[in-house]
C-alpha positions in Angstrom: 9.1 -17.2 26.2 9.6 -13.4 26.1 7.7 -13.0 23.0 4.4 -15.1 22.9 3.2 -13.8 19.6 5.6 -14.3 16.5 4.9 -11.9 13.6 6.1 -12.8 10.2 6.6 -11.1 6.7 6.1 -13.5 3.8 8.5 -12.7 1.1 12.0 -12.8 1.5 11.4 -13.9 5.5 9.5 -17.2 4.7 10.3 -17.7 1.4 12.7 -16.9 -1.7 10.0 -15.2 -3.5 11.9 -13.1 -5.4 11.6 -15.0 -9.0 7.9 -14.6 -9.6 7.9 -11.0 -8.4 10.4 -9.7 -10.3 9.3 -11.8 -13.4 5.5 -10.0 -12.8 6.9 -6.6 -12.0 9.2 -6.5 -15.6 6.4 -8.2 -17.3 4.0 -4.8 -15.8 6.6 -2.9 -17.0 6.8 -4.1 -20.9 3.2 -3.2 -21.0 4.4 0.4 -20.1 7.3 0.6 -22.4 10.3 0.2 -20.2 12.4 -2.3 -20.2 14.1 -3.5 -17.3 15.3 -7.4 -16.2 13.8 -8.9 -13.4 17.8 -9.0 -11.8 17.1 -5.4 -11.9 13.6 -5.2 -9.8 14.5 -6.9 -6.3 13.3 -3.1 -5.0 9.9 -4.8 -5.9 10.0 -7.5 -2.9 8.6 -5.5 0.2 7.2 -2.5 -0.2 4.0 -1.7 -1.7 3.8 -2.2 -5.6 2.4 1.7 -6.2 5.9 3.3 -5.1 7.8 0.8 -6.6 6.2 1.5 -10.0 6.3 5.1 -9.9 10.3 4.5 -8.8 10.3 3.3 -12.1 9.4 6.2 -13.6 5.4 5.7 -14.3 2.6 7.9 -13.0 0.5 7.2 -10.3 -2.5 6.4 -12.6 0.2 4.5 -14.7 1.3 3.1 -11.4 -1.8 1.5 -10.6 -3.0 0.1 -14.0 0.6 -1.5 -13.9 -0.5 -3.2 -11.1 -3.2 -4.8 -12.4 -1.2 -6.2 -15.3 1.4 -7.7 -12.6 -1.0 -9.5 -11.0 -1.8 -10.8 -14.4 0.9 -12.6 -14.0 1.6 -13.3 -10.9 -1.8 -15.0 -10.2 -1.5 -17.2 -13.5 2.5 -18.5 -12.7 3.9 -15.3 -10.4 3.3 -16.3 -7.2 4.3 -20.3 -7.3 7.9 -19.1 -8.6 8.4 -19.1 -5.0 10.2 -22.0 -2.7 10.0 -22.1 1.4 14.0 -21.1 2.6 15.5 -24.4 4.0 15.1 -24.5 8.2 11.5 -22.1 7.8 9.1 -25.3 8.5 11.8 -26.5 11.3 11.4 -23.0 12.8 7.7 -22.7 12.7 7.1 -26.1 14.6 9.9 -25.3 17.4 8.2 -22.3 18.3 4.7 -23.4 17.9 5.7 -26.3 20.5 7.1 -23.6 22.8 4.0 -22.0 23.0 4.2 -19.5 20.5 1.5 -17.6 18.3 2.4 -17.5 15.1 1.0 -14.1 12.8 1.9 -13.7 9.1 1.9 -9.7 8.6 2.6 -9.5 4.9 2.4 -6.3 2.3 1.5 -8.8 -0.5 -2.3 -9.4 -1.1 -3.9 -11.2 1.8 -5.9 -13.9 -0.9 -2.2 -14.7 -2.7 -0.9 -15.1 0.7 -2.7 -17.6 2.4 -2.6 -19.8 -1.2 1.2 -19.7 -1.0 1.4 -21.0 2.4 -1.5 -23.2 1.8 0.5 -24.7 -0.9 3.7 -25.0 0.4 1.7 -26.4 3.8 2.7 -23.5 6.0 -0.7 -22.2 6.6 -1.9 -24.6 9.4 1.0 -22.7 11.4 -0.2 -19.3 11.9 -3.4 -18.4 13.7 -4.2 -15.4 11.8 -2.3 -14.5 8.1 -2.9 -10.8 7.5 -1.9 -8.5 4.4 -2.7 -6.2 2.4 -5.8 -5.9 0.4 -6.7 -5.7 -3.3 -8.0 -2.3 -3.8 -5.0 -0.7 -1.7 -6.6 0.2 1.1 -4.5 -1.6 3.5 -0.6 -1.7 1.8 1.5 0.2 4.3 3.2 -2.0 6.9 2.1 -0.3 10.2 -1.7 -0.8 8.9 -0.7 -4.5 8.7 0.6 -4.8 11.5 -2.4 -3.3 13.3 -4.7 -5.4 11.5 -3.3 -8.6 12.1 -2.7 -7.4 16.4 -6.3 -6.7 16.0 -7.4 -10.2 13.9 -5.4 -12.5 17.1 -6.5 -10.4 19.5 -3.0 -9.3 20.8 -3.5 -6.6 23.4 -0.1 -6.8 25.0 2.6 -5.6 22.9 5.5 -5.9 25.1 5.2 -9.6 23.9 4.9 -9.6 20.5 8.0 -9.0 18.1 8.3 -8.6 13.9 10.6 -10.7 12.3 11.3 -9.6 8.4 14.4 -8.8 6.0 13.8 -5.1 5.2 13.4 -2.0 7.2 9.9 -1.8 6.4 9.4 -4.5 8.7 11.2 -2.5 11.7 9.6 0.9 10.9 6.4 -1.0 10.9 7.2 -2.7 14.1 8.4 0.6 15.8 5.5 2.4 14.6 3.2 -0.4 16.4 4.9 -0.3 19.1 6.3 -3.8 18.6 10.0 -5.2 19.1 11.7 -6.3 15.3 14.3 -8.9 14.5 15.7 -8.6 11.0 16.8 -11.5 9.1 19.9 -11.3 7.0 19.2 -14.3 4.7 16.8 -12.9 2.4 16.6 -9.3 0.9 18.0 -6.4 2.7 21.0 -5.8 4.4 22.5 -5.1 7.7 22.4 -2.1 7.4 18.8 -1.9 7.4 18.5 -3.4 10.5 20.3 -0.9 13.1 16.6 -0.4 15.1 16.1 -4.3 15.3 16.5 -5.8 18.9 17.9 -8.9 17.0 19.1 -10.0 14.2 19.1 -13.2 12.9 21.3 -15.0 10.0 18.8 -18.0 9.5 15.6 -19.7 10.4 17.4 -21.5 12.8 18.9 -18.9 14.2 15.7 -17.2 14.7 14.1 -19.7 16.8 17.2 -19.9 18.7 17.1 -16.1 19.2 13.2 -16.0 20.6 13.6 -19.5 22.3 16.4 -17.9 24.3 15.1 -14.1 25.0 13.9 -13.6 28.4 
C-alpha cells in the first residue's frame, strides 16, 4: 500500500453524526435567545464549535459559555444520536488486513470520541484516536493532525493520507503536509474537495481507492 497510515475524521466520515449535534447546538442556542432548527445548524458538524457560535451571531465570551451548555446536552443524549454509515466497519477491517494503520483525527473532544467508537465497537481499529481537547487548546484541524502523527509515531508523511467530508479536513491535510481524500457521502460537497488527491463516494469506495493507489 501507497499510504500505510489511514487518518480519519469522525463526524460525517465515520458516522452520520449530524442529529445529536445539531440537536445540542439549537439547544446552546435557546439558552442564548435565538432560535434556530437543528435542519438549520449542519455548519455545526466540522469545524470547531467557537466559530460556529459566533456565525450565529453570539460573542466570543457568549461563544464559549454556549459551549458549555451544548455539551450539556450532548454528553447526557448528544453524542449517541449518532449511527456508523453502512460499509465503515467493512472498510476499516479491509484495510487493517492490508497492513494499514488506522488514526482517528477528529475536531470533536478527544473523551466523546473514543466513547462513540467504543460504543459502536470501532475503537479496537485505530491505534491512536486523537481530537480536540476540552479547554480548546487543541480545536483547529492542522493541531490535530500533528498531534495524532506525533501520538503513532508517523515520521514519514509521504505515506500517510486524510480521509474526511469537509475542506477542513484537506486544509488540515495540506497544511501537514499530508495527502487528502474527500468523501462525498456525508456533509460537504464536491466542491469542497478540488485539493483532494481522491475522492471517494462511499466507504467502499474508499478502501478501493487506497487498496489500489501505488
Amino acid at each position: 500500500m501507497k499510504y500505510r497510515y489511514v487518518l480519519f475524521d469522525l463526524d460525517g466520515t465515520l458516522t452520520e453524526s449530524a442529529p445529536g449535534i445539531t440537536n445540542a447546538a439549537a439547544y446552546a442556542l435557546k439558552a442564548f435567545g435565538v432560535d434556530a432548527k437543528p435542519s438549520e445548524l449542519e455548519f455545526f458538524v466540522g469545524p470547531p464549535l467557537l466559530g460556529s457560535f459566533m456565525r450565529c451571531g453570539l460573542t466570543e465570551a457568549q461563544a464559549r459559555e454556549a459551549i458549555d451548555v451544548y455539551r450539556d446536552y450532548y454528553v447526557a443524549r448528544g453524542m449517541f444520536e449518532n449511527t456508523p454509515y453502512d460499509g465503515v466497519e467493512d472498510m476499516l477491517r479491509r484495510l487493517r488486513e492490508a497492513g494499514a494503520e488506522l488514526i482517528v483525527a477528529t475536531s470533536k473532544p478527544e473523551p466523546f470520541s473514543v466513547q462513540i467508537l467504543e460504543r459502536f465497537g470501532l475503537a479496537g481499529y485505530f491505534s491512536v484516536i486523537a481530537g480536540s481537547t476540552l479547554d480548546e487548546t487543541r480545536t483547529e484541524k492542522p493541531d490535530v493532525i500533528e498531534y495524532a502523527l506525533a501520538s503513532a509515531g508517523v515520521t514519514d508523511r509521504s505515506a500517510a493520507i486524510m480521509v474526511g467530508d469537509r475542506s477542513y479536513d484537506v486544509d488540515g491535510a495540506k497544511a501537514t503536509g499530508l495527502d487528502a481524500m474527500g468523501v462525498l457521502y456525508g456533509y460537504g460537497s464536491a466542491e469542497e474537495f478540488k485539493e483532494a488527491e481522491y475522492v471517494a463516494s462511499s466507504p467502499s469506495e474508499v478502501a478501493d481507492i487506497l487498496l489500489r493507489a501505488s
